[in-house]
N, C-alpha and C positions, 0 to 999 in steps of 0.2 A: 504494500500500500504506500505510494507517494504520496506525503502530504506535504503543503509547503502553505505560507499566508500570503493574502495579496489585500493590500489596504482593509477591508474591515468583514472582507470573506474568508473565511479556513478553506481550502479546496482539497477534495482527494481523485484521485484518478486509478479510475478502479480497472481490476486486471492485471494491473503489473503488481508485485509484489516485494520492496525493498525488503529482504534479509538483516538477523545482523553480523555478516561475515564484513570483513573491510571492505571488499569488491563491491559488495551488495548482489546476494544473486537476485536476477528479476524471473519468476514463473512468466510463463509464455499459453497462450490457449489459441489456436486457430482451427477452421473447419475449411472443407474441402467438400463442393460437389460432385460427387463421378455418376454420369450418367451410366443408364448400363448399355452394353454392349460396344461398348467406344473406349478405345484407345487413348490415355492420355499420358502426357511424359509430365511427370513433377517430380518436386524436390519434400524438402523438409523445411518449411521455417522457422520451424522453432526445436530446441536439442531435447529430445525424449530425456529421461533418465537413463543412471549407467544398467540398472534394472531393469528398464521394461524400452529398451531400444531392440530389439527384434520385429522382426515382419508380423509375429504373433501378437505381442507386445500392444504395438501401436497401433495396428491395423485391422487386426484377427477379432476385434470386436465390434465393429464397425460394418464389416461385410459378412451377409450370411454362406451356406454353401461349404463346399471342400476347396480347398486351395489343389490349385493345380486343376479344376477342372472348371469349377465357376469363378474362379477368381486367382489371380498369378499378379507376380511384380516379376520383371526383369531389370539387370544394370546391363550395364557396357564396357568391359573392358577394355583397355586402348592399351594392350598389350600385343608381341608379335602376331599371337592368331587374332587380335580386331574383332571380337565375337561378342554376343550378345551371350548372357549369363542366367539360370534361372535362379532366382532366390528361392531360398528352400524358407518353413516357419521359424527357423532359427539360425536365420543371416541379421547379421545386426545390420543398419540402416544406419548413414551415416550424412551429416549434412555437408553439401558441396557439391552434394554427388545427385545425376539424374537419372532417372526409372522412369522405366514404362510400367503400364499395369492398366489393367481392365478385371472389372465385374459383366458377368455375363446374365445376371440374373436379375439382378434386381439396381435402379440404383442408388445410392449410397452416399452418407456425408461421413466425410475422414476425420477425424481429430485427432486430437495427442494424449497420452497417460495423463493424470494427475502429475503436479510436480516436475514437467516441461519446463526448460529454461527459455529467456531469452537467448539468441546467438551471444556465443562467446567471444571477448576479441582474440585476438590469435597474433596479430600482427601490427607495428606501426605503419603510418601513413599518411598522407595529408587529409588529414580527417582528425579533426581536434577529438575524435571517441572510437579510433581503430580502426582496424580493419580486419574481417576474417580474410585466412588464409587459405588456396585451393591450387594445391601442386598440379601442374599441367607435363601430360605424355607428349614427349616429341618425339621424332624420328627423322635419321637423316636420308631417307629416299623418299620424298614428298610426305605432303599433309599428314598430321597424325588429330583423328576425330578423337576428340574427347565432350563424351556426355556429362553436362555441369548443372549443379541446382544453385537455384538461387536462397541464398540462407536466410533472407533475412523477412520477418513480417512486416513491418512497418516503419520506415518507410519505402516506396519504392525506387528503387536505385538507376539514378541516367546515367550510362554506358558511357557518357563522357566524365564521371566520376572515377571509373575504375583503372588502377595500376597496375603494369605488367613487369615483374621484375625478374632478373636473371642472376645467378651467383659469379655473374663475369661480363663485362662490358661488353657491349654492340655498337653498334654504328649506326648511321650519325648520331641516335639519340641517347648512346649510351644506357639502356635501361638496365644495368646493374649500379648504377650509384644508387644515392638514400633516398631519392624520390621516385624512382621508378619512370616507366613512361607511360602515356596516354596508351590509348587503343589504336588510335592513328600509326604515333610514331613505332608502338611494336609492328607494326604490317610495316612496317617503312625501314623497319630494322630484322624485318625476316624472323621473327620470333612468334606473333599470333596474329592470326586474321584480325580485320579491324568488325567484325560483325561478327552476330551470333546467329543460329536459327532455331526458331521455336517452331512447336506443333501448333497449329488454330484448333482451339478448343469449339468454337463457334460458329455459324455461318458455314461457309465451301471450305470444308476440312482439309489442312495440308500444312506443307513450311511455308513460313514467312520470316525474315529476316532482320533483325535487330541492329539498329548501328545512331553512332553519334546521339544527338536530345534523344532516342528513344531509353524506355524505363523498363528494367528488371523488376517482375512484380513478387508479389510472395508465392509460393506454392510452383513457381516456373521451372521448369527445365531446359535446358538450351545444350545446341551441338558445337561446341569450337574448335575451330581450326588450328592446330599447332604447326608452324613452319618450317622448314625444315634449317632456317640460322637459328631457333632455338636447340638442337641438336648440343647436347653434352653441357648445356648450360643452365640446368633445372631452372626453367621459367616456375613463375608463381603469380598465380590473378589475387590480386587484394580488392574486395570489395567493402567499402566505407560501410560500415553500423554507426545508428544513431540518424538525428537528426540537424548535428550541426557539422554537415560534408557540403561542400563547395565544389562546382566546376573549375579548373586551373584558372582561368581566366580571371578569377573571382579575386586569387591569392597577392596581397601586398607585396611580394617581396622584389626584389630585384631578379634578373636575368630570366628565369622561362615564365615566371609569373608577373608581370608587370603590370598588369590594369590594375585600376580603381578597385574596391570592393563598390558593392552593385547594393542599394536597397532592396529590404525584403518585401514581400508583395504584401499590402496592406491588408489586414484580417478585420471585418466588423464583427467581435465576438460580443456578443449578449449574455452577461449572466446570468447562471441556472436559475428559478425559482426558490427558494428557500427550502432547504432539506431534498433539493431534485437534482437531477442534473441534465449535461448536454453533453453532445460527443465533439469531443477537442478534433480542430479541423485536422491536424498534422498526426497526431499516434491514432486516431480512432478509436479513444478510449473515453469512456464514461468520467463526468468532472463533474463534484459535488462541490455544490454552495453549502459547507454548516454554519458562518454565520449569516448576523442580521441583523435589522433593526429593535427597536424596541419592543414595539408590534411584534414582531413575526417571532424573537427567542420567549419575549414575555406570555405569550399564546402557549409556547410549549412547555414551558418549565418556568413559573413567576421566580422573578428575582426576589430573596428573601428581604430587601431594602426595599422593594416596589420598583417596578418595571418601569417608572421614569429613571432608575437611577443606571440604565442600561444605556450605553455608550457604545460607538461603533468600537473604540480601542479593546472591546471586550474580545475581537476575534484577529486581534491583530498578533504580531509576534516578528522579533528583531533580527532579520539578517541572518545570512547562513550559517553562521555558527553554531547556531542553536537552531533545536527541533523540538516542532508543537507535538510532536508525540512519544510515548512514553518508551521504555524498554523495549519493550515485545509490541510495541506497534500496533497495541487494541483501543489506546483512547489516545483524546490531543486535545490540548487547556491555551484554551486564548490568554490575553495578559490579561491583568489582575485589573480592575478600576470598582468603585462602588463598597471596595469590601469582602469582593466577590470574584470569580472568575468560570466563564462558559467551560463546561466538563463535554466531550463529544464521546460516544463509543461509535468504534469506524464499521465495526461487523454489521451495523443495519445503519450508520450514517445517521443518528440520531442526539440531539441533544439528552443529555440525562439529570444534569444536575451543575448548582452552582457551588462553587467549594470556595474555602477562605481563602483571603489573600489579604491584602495592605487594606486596614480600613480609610485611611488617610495618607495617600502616599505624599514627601515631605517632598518628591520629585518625581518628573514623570517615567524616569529610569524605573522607579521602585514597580513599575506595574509591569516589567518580567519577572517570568517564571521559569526554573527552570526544571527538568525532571531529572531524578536521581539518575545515575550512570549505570548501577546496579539491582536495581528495585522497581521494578513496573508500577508501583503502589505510592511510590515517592516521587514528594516535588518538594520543590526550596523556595522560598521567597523574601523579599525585606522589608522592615517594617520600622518606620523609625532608624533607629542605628542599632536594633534588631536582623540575627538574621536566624529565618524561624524554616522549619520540615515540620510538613504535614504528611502523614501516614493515612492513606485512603484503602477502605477494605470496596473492592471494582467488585463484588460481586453484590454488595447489599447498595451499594453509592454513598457508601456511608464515612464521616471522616472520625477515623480509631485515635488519630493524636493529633493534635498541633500543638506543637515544644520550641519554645527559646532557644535555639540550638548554641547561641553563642552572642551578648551583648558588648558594643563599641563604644564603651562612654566617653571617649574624647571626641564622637563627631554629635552633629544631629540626625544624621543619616547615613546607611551606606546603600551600595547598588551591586549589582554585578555589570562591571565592565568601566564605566556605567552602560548598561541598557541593552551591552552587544558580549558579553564575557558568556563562558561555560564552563564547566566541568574540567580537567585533565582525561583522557577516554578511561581511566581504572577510577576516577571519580574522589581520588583522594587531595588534592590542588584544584584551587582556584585562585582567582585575583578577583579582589572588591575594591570599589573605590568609596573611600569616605571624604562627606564635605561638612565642614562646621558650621553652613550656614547655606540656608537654600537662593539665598542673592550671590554668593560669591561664586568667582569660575576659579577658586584652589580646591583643588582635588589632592587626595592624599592617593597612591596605589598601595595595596594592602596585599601581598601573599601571604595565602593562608594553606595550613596542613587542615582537613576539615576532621578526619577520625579524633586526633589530637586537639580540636579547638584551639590551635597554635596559629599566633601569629610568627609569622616566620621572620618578615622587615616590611617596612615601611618606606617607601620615596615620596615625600612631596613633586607634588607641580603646580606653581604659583602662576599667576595670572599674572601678577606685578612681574614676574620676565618674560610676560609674554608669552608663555608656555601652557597652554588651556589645553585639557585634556577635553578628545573628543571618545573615545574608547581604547580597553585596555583587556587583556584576554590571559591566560594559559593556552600552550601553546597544547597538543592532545598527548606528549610523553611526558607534561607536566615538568619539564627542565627549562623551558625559558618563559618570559613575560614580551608579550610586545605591547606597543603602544599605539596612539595612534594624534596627532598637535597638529588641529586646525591650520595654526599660523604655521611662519619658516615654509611654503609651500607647502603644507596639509604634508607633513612627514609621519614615516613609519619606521617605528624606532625597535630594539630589540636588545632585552641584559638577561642575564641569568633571574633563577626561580628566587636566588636566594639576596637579588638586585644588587648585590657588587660587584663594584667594577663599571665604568664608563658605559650607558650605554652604547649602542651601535646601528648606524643608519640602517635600513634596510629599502627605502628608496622615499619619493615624495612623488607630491600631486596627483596622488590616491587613494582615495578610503576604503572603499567596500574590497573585500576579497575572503578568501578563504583557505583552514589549514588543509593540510593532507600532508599522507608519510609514507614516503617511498618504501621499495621492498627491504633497504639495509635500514629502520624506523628509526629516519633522517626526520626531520619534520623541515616543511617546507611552508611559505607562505605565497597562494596564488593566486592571480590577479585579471583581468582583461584590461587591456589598451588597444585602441585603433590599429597600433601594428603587428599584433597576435594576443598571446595568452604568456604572460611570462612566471616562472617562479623564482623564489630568491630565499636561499638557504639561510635557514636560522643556525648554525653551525660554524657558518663562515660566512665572506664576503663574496656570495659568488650569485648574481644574474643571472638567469637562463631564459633563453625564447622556447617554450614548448611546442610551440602552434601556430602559423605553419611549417617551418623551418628550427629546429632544435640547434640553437645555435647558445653560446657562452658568449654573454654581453662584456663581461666581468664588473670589478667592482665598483656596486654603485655610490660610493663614501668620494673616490677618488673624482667626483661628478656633481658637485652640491647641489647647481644650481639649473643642471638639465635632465639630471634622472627621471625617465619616465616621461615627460615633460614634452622633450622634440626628439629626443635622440640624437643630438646635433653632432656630441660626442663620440657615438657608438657606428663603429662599423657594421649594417646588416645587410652585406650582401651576402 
């Protein structure tokens, strides 16, 4: 379940399924019509389980009859005998790859097990979210046909999206470096045809022919041509997953990508009804409105203060760092206002109840919330220069504690961040910010051990130099603090957990971003600007361009006053 907020709606989009592994697995469902007695070639788009990926598996319930005589799958092997294969009920079925198959009897809608993934990525690419990977048969005495599926369900993929790549340079367009070539240029470098052919499902049955803006849809099978200059040079097609893949053309960078990036096509989206939803133009997935107005939450569940005291901020919630839903992903708490705070359960998308929060927040910061790291049942919030855990029993809606967890009497208030902080990911660090007066812009940052009720150190940030904290965070292995000063160019600053020592630029003239933590759990701090997607390690002084071109900026300290900014500095070609 995705849920994310948008000004004063909770949305969720139903179908996909966030995990909580790092990756996030996302479950997948898709159907397939097969008429009967017709031949069609498809694929897979979405990955069965490692359990129930067989023909029996995925398929065997769905069509009646005996296999083999009312109903068959065959592949293709594009091996020296080039033969057409029969799958037996206990051939695993794999995605990339194309089948034929027909029902003779009756016909029939396909789908997948329970517990179906999204396509995996497999591979980088210019594609800011991967690329699956699908090895391609060559042969050096003409064409070598390879039967290919296409993996992906949503969205559908244009042919001039896809990379063909080799483990050894070609000509002229070399597609063994790190960007691969186009479709074009592999036919232009004797490696794959520049087209595909599909079967027509529809209308005057037969091949028709795939190339350039046309689109790879889900559920597709296609024949490609392997050339004979890929010969000894393991080509590999990468097709872009997700939704943020670009045409070349599209790409900022210097030499084969040189245009403008291109606006996106304007969307008139209308928000769902209250507690309904609508299907999102781009995933074609279900999008729930849970909040509302006052009217429409105080109809379902009266605020115990009276349904005037209901505010749109009731279903609001700060920036990605933080998430409106709990551990395991069954409910999600707008921010606090009134006293109070909207409780949602997402299994029927229903409001359930108002739970405590800040009866008076002394700042608008105090009206996040954040939910325990380890406890589906726990949230945390501030109250005063109180910072208080409520213990919610999810099965009665009933709240079992709300405790003091730990008082600040030097401020009159604290927050988390303020307003944008979370957890450490083991939930034992955090960073607070306290202020001794709700006029002034001095903010104290507070690292705090939370089992221990330990304050760890203290850094002020004075107004008087100029130095106004706009948010302040744990970083998710809970070893650094970053920061975040309006002034100076709106800089991003970063020190250890235990705040000694100097701290350390980590760029300017940008606010919002987000942690993550590579496979050696580096933590990294990620960002969007106009000329890709960059990260910038909390570890060291080290830039990186992710997206489109993975390039080392380097250090942005040695850059005060361009970082980020123009680039006026930085070499990216």
């Amino acid at each position: 379940m995705l849920v994310f907020g948008i000004t004063s709606n909770v949305i969720v989009s139903d179908g996909v399924f966030a995990s909580e592994s790092v990756r996030g697995i996302q479950f997948c469902q898709a159907s397939y019509h097969l008429p009967a007695q017709k031949w069609r070639m498809i694929s897979l788009p979405c990955k069965p389980p490692s359990d129930a990926n067989t023909v029996r598996d995925i398929f065997g319930d769905d069509i009646s009859g005996s296999y083999g005589s009312d109903w068959v799958i065959y592949s293709y092997e594009s091996n020296a005998l080039a033969s057409y294969k029969k799958q037996v009920l206990d051939s695993v079925l794999v995605q990339g790859k194309g089948y034929w198959i027909i029902s003779t009897l009756d016909e029939v809608t396909l789908d997948f097990p329970q517990k179906s993934q999204q396509t995996p990525v497999s591979a980088a690419c210019v594609s800011m979210t991967g690329c699956f990977d699908i090895p391609i048969v060559a042969g050096s005495s003409g064409s070598k046909w390879n039967l290919l599926g296409h993996p992906v369900l949503s969205p559908d993929t244009a042919i001039s999206d896809l990379r063909v790549v080799t483990d050894t340079a070609t000509s002229p367009n070399d597609c063994g470096d790190d960007t691969g070539c186009t479709m074009d240029e592999a036919e232009e470098d004797g490696v794959l045809h520049n087209r595909f052919w599909a079967y027509a499902d529809s209308g005057v049955e037969g091949y028709f022919s795939l190339g350039g803006s046309d689109r790879l849809e889900a559920w597709m099978g296609v024949w490609a041509a392997a050339l004979p200059g890929a010969a000894g040079k393991q080509p590999h097609l990468l097709i872009p997953i997700g939704h943020n893949t670009y045409p070349p053309s599209y790409f900022p960078d210097s030499k084969r990508y040189s245009s403008n990036w291109q606006p996106a096509p304007e969307r008139n989206v209308l928000a769902p009804e209250f507690l309904n939803s609508i299907i999102d133009f781009d995933t074609q997935k279900s999008v729930w409105r849970l909040g509302g107005d006052d009217l429409e939450m105080g109809s379902k569940v009266s605020h115990p203060n009276g349904n005037g005291t209901i505010a749109e901020v009731n279903a609001q919630h700060f920036y990605s760092r933080t998430t409106v839903t709990n551990k395991n992903e069954t409910f999600a708490i707008g921010a606090g206002r009134g006293g109070h705070a909207a409780l949602w359960r997402l299994s029927d998308k229903q409001l359930v109840a108002w739970v405590p929060t800040a009866a008076f927040a002394a700042d608008n910061q105090q009206w996040q919330i954040l939910w325990d790291k380890n406890d589906s049942g726990v949230y945390w919030y501030t109250e005063g220069n109180k910072l208080k855990r409520v213990q919610l029993n999810l099965e009665t809606l009933s709240v079992q504690n709300n405790e003091i967890w730990d008082t600040f009497p030097s401020y009159q208030y604290i927050a988390f961040g303020p307003g944008e902080g979370d957890f450490s990911d083991n939930g034992q660090r955090l960073v607070l910010a306290g202020s001794t007066s709700e006029t002034t812009q001095n903010f104290d940052i507070i690292s705090y051990e939370v089992e221990l009720r330990k304050r760890v150190a203290i850094k002020p940030i004075l107004a008087s130099n100029d130095f106004i904290l706009d948010w302040a965070g744990v970083d998710p292995s809970g070893q650094y603090v970053v920061f975040n000063r309006p002034s100076q160019g709106r800089s991003t600053w970063v020190l250890p957990f235990d705040l000694r020592g100097g701290e350390r630029l980590l760029y300017r003239h940008m606010k919002h971003s987000d942690f993550v933590v590579d496979s050696q759990g580096e933590s990294w701090l990620v960002f969007g600007h106009y000329q890709g997607v960059f990260a910038t390690k909390l570890s060291d002084p080290l830039l990186k361009r992710v997206w489109p071109t993975a390039i080392n900026v380097g250090n942005p300290a040695n850059y005060p006053d361009a970082v980020i900014n123009t680039f006026a500095n930085f070499d990216l070609s």
